[in-house]
C-alpha positions as CSV (number, residue, x, y, z in Angstrom):
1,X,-11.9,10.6,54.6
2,X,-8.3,9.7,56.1
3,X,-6.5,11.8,58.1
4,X,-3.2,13.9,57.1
5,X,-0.9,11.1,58.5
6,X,-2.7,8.3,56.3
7,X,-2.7,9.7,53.1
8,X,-0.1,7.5,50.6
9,X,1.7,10.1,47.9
10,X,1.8,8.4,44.6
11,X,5.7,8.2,43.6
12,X,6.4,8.3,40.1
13,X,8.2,5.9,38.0
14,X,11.5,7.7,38.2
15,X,10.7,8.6,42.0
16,X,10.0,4.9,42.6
17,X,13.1,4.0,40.8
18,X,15.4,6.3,43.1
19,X,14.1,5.1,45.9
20,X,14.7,1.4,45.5
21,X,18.3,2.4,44.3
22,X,18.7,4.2,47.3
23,X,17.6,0.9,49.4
24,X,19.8,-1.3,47.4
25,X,23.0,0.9,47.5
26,X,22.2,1.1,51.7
27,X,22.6,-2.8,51.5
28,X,26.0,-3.0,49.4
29,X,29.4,-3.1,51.2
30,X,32.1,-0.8,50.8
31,X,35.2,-2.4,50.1
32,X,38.0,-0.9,51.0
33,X,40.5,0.6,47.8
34,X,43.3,-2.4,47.8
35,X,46.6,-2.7,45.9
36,X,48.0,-5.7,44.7
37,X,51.5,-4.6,44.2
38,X,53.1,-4.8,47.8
39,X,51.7,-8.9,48.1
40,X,52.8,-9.2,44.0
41,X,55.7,-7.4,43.7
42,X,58.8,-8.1,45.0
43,X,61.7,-5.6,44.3
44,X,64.6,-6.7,42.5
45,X,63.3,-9.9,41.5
46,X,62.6,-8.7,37.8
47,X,66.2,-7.4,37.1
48,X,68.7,-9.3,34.8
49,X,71.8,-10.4,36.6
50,X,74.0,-10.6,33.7
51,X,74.8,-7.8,30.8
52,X,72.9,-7.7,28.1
53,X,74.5,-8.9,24.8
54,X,73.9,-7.2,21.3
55,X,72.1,-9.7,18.6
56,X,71.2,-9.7,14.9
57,X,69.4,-6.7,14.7
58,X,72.6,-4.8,15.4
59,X,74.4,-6.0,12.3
60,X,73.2,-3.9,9.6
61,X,73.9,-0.7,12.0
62,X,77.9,-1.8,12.8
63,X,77.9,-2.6,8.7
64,X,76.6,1.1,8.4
65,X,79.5,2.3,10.8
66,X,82.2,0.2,9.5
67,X,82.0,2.2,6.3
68,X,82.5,5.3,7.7
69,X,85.9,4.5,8.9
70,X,87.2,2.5,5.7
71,X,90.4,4.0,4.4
72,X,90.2,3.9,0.4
């Protein structure tokens, strides 16, 4: 008969599981939480330099308001 410090515990599938999980996550690396933006981003690079001109889709709307101020 083995003694009290001998005896194996059978785990369970689900207790077998956790344990190997447990082992595994152990082994894993923790990387440090990293931002791309200040190496990717460079401030004031994205804005225009010269004013922005109206195009086509503004024609219909200065039609629109060109009526309002016809004298008939």
């Amino acid at each position: 008969m083995p003694s009290s410090g001998e005896e194996k515990v059978a785990l369970t599938t689900a207790e077998s599981i956790a344990r190997e999980l447990a082992e595994s996550q152990k082994l894993i690396e923790i990387a440090p939480p990293v931002n791309f933006a200040p190496d990717m981003l460079l401030p004031g690079k994205g804005l225009q330099g010269r004013k922005r001109r109206p195009g086509a889709s503004l024609r219909g709307y200065k039609a629109m308001a060109g009526e309002l101020f016809e004298t008939k």
